[in-house]
N, C-alpha and C positions, 0 to 999 in steps of 0.2 A: 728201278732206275739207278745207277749208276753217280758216283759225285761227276765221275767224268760227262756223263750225259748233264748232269745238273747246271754244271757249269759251262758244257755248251750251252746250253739253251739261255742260260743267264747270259752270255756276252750276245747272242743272238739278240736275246732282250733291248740291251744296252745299245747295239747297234742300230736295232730298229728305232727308237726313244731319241737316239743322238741324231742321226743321219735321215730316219725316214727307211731307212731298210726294211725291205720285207723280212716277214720272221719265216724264215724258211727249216725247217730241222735239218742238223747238222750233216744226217746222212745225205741230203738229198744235193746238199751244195756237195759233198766232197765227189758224188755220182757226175755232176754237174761239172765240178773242175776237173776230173778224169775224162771223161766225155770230150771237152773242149781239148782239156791236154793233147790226149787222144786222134784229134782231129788238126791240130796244129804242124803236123811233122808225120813223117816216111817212119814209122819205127819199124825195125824189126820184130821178128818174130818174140825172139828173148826181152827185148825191150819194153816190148807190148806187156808180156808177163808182168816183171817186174815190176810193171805200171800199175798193173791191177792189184796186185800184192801188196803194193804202195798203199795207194787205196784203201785196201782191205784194213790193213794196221792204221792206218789213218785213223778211220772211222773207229776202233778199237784203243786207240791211245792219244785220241788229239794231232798228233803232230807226229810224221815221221823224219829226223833231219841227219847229220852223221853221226850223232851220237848214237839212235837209236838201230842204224845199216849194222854199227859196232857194238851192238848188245849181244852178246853169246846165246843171251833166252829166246832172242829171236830169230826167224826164217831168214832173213837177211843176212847177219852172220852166221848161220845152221850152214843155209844150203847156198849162200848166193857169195860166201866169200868175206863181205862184208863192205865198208863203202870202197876204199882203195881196190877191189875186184872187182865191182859193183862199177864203180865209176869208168874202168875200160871200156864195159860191155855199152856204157852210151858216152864212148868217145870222148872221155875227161868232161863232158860235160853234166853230168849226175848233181853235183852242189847245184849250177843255173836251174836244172827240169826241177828240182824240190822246191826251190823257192819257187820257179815260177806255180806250181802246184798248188804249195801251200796257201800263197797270193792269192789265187783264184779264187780258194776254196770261200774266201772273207770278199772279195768283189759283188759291186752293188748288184742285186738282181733289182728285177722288174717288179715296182709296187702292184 
């Protein structure tokens, strides 16, 4: 395990404890806020990718937000450009779909 896994599961913890939140593991919500994302909007085909990729590094680093579109070690700067190239392909609007993402990801599910 992972501290990154560790310390999901700890805010997980904290969340259920504070709130009443189910303890859901952290893949499952970010499946879960993809999914919804996913289903919220027309995306295209490239869009859709990028979506999943999102995702994908999500689950692998907690958070993906501009900083990380602009990390060089990553696929997002590699192959996608980076966020400033990244952010045409969904129409200036890339910063709103991450937060709204990220958001998700921490939304109450069902006890």
């Amino acid at each position: 395990m992972t501290n990154q896994d560790i310390a999901a599961r700890i805010v997980g913890f904290i969340r259920q404890a504070a709130i009443g939140d189910a303890l859901v593991p952290y893949n499952e919500r970010v499946d879960h806020a993809l999914h919804n994302l996913l289903a919220s909007h027309s995306w295209t085909g490239p869009q859709r990718d990028w979506l999943k990729k999102i995702a994908a590094q999500t689950k692998a680093n907690l958070l993906v937000d501009h900083a990380a579109l602009d990390d060089p070690d990553l696929i997002f700067k590699r192959e996608g450009g980076g966020f400033t190239r990244l952010d045409k392909i969904f129409n200036g609007q890339l910063q709103q779909v991450l937060e709204t993402f990220n958001e998700s990801i921490w939304q109450q599910t069902a006890a």
